[in-house]
C-alpha positions in Angstrom: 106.1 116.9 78.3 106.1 120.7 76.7 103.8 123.2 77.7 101.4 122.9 74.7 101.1 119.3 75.2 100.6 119.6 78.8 97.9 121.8 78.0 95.8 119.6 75.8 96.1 117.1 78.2 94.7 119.3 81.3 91.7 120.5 78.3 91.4 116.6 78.2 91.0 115.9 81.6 88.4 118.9 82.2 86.5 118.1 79.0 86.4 114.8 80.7 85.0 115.6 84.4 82.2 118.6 82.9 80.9 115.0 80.5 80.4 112.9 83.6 79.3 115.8 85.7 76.4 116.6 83.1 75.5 113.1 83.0 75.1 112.5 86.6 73.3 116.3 87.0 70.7 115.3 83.9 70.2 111.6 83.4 67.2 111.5 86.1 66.4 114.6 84.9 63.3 115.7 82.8 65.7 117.7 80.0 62.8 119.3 78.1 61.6 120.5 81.6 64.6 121.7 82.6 65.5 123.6 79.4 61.9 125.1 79.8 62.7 126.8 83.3 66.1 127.8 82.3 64.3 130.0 79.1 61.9 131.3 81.4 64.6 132.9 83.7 64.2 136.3 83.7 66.9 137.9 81.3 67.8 141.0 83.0 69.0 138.8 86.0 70.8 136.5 84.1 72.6 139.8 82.5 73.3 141.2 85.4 75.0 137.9 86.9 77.3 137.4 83.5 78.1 141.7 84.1 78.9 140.7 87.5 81.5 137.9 86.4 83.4 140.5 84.3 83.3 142.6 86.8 85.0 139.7 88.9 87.8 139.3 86.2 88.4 143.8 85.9 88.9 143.8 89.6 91.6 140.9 89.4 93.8 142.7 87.0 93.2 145.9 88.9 94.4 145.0 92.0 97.7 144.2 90.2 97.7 147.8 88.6 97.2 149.6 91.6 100.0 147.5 93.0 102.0 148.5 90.1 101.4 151.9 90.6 102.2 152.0 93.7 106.1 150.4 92.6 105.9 153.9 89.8 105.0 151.2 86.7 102.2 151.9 84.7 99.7 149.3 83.0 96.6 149.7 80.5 93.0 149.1 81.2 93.3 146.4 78.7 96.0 144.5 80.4 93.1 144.0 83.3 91.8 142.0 81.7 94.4 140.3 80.2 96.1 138.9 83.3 92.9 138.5 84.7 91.6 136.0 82.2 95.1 134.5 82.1 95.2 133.6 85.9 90.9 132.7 85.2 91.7 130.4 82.4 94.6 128.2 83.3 93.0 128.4 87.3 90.3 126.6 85.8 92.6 124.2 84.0 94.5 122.7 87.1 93.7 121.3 90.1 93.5 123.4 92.9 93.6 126.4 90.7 97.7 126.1 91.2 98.7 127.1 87.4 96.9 130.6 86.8 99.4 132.6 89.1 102.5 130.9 87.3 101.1 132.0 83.9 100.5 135.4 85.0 103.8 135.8 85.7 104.8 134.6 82.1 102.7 137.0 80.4 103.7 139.9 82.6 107.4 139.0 81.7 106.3 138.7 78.1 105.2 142.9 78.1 108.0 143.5 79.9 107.6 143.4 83.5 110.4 142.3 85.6 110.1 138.9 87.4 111.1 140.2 90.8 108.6 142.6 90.6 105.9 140.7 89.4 106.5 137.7 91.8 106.3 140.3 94.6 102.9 141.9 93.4 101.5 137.9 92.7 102.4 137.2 96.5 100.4 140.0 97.8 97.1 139.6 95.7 97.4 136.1 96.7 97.3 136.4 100.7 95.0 139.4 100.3 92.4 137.4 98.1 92.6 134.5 100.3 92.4 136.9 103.8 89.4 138.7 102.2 87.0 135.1 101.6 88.1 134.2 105.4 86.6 137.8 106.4 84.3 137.7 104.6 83.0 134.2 105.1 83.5 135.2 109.4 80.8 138.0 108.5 78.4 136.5 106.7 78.6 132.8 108.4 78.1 135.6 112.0 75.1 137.6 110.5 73.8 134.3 109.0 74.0 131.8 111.9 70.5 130.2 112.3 70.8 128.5 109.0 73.9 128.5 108.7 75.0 126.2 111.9 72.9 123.3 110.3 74.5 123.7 107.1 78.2 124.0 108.5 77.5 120.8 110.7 76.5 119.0 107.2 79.1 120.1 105.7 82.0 119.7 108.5 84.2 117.9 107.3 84.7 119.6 103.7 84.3 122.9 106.0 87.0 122.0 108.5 89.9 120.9 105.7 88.9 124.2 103.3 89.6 126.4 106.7 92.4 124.9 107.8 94.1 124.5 104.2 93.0 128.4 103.6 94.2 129.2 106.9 97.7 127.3 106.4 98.4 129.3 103.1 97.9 132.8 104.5 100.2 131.7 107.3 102.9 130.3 105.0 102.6 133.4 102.9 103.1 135.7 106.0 105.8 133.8 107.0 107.1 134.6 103.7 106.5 137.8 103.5 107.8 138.8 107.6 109.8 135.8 108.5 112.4 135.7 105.8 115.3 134.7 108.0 113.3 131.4 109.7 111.7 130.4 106.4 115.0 130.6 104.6 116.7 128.5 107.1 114.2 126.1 107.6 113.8 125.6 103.5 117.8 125.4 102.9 117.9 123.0 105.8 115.2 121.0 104.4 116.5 120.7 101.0 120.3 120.2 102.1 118.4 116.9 104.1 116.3 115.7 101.1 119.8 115.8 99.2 121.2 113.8 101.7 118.5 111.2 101.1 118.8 112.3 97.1 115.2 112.8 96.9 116.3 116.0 95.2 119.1 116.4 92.5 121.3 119.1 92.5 120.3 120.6 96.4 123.1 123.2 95.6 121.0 124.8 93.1 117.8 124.4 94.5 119.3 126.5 97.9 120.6 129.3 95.3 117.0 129.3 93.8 115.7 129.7 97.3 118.3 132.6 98.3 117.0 134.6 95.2 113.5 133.4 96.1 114.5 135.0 99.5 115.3 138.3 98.0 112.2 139.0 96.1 110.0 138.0 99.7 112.1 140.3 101.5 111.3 143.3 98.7 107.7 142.6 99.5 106.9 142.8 103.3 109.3 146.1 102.8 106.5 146.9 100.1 103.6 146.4 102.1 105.3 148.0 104.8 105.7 150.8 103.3 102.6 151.3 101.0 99.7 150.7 103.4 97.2 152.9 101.6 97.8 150.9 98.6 97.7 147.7 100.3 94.5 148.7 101.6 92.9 149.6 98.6 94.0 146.3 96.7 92.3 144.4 99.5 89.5 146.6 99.1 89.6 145.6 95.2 90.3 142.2 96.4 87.0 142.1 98.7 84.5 143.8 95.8 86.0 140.9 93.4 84.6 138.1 96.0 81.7 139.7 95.9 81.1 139.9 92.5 81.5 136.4 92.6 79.9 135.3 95.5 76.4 137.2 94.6 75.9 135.0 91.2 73.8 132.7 92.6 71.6 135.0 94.4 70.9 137.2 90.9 70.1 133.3 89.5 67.8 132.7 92.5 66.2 136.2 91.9 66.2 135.3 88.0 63.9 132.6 88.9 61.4 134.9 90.4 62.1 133.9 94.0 62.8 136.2 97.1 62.0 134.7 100.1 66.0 134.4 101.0 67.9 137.6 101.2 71.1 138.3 99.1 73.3 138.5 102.1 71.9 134.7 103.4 73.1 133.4 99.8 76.0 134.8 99.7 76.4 132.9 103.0 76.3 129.8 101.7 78.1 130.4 98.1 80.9 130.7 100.7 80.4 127.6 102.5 80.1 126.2 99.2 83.5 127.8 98.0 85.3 126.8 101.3 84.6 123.5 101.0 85.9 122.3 97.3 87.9 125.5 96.6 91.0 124.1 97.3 89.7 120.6 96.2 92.3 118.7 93.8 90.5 119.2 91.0 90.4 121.3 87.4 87.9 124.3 88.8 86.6 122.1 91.1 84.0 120.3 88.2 82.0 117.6 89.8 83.2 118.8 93.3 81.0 122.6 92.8 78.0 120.8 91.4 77.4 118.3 94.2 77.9 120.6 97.1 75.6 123.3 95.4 72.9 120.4 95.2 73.1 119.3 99.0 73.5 123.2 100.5 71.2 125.4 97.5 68.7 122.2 97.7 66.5 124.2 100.3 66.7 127.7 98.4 65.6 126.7 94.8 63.7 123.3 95.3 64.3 120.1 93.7 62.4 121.4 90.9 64.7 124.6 90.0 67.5 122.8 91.9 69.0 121.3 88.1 68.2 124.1 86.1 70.0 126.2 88.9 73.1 125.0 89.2 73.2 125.0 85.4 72.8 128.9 85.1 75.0 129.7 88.2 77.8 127.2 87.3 77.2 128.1 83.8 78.1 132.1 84.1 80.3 131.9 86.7 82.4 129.0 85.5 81.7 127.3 82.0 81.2 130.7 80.1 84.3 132.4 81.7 86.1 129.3 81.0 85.4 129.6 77.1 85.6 133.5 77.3 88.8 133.2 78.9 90.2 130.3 76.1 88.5 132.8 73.4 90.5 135.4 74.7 94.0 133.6 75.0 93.7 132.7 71.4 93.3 136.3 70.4 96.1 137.1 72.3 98.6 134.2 71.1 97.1 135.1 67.4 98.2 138.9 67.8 101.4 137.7 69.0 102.2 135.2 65.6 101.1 138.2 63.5 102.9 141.0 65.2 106.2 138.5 64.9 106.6 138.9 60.7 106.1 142.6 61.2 109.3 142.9 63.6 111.3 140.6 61.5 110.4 142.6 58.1 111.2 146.3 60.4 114.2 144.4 61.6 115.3 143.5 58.0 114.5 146.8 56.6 116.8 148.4 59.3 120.0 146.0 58.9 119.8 146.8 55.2 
C-alpha cells in the first residue's frame, strides 16, 4: 500500500472513531443544552487556551532549532512550525502517535537536512519530552496527593501500564544513546536468530541497517555529552511545551466561570489523564481521551458542564490542531506542486 493510500485509510479510521465517540458523548445528552453552555464560555479563556495550543506546536519545532544550532545549522521561525504541525498531524493519525517523528524526518530531508543529523536531533527531543511528563507528573502527582491518591487508585491499572511503557522508552532510548556496544550486539544477535527461524528476510541487510543505525546513536550521546547547556535548554523548551498543553483544561474550567480547583491541581490530573491512554493503540487516543476525562474531570466540572467540557478541551487541544495541522500540510504540499514548474521552466531556460 503507498503512502497516500495509507493515508486515507488512517483519515478513515480516525474519521471513524471521533463518529462513535460523539455519539456515545451526546446521545443521552440534552444537545441544545449543551450547545448553550458551550456559547456561554467565556471567550477570552477559550482564546487563551487555543493561544496556548500554538504555543504547544512553536515550542516543538524550537526545541529542534536550538538543537540545530547547537550542530552550527541554522533554521527559520517558520520551519517551527512546520515540523511541529508535521510531527502534530500524522501523531494524531497513528496509533500510539508512532508516525509524526518518521515524517519529520522526511520533511527535514526534503529542505535539506541530513538524515544522520536529523535522526540524531529526533532521538533527543524524544527522551527529553518523555523525561519531562515523568517529572513533571512526580511534581504535581507529590504537591497534589490528597486527591490525587483516590484518583490514581481508580485509575491503576491504565496508570501502572502508561508508567511502565513511558518508563521502558526512556530506558531503551538511553540505552541507545550510552550503550551502543550492548544494544548493537544484542539487536544483531537478535536479528541473525529471527533469520535462523526466517521470521525476517534478508538478516544480512537488516544487521547493516542496524550498524549504520549504530553510527548515528553513537553521534548523539557524544552530542549531548558535549552540549549540556543546549540540552538543557531544549528540555527546558521541552518542559514549557507540556505545559502549554497540560493547562488547557484548566483555562476551559476557568472559561466556565469556576475556580474552586487551582491550576496546578488540574494540571495534576490532565497528566494522569495523559499517562494513562497516551501511549494507548489508538489514532490520538479518540475514544480512549474522552472516557478517562469523564471518569477523572467528572468531580471538577459536574455532570452538567462535564459534556460540554470535554468538548471545548478536546476540541482546542486535539480536533482543531488536527484540522489546523491537515490545513497546514496542504499548503505546504500545494507550494511544493507549484514551486516544481518554476524549477523545470529555470532549468530549461538554463540548458538552452
Amino acid at each position: 500500500m503507498g503512502r497516500p493510500q495509507k493515508m486515507v485509510l488512517q483519515i478513515a479510521v480516525l474519521l471513524v472513531l471521533m463518529g462513535i465517540t460523539f455519539y456515545l458523548l451526546l446521545r443521552d445528552r440534552n444537545l441544545s443544552l449543551v450547545w448553550e453552555s458551550m456559547l456561554s464560555a467565556k471567550k477570552e479563556y477559550i482564546l487563551l487556551a487555543a493561544v496556548s495550543m500554538l504555543f504547544y506546536i512553536f515550542c516543538g519545532g524550537w526545541c529542534i532549532r536550538v538543537l540545530l544550532h547547537g550542530l552550527g545549522q541554522s533554521m527559520s521561525i517558520w520551519r517551527c512550525f512546520k515540523y511541529s504541525f508535521v510531527e502534530f498531524y500524522f501523531s494524531a493519525l497513528t496509533p500510539s502517535s508512532t508516525g509524526g517523528q518518521p515524517m519529520q524526518l522526511v520533511y527535514m530531508k526534503q529542505d535539506g537536512y541530513r538524515l544522520s543529523d536529523s535522526t540524531v536531533l529526533i532521538l533527543i527531543v524524544t527522551a527529553l519530552y518523555k523525561l519531562a511528563f515523568l517529572l513533571l507528573a512526580l511534581v504535581f502527582f507529590l504537591a497534589n496527593w490528597p486527591m490525587m491518591k483516590g484518583m490514581l487508585y481508580q485509575m491503576r491499572i491504565l496508570f501502572a501500564l502508561g508508567l511502565v511503557m513511558n518508563v521502558l522508552l526512556i530506558l531503551a532510548l538511553g540505552f541507545l544513546l550510552f550503550s551502543k556496544k550492548l544494544v548493537f550486539r544484542l539487536s544483531t544477535g537478535t536479528m541473525k536468530l529471527l533469520g535462523k527461524l526466517r521470521l525476517v528476510k534478508h538478516p544480512e541487510r537488516q544487521v547493516f541497517s542496524l550498524a549504520r543505525k549504530s553510527i548515528q546513536y553513537r553521534r548523539c550521546a557524544e552530542f549531548m555529552r558535549t552540549h549540556p547547556l543546549v540540552v538543557l535548554r531544549t528540555f527546558a523548551v521541552l518542559t514549557l511545551q507540556r505545559l502549554a498543553l497540560l493547562v488547557v483544561p484548566y483555562l476551559v474550567y476557568r472559561a466556565f466561570g469556576l475556580s474552586q480547583y487551582g491550576v496546578g491541581t488540574l494540571i495534576a490530573v490532565q497528566l494522569l489523564l495523559s499517562m494513562c491512554v497516551d501511549m494507548l493503540p489508538l489514532p490520538g487516543a479518540v475514544g480512549a481521551s474522552e472516557s478517562v476525562f469523564l471518569i477523572l474531570f467528572g468531580p471538577v466540572f459536574g455532570s452538567k458542564l462535564l459534556t460540554s467540557a470535554v468538548l471545548l478541551s478536546r476540541g482546542i487541544s486535539f480536533y482543531f490542531m488536527v484540522l489546523l495541522s491537515g490545513l497546514v500540510l496542504c499548503g505546504i504540499q500545494l507550494s511544493h506542486i507549484v514551486r516544481r514548474p518554476r524549477r523545470a521552466d529555470s532549468g530549461e531556460g538554463i540548458s538552452q
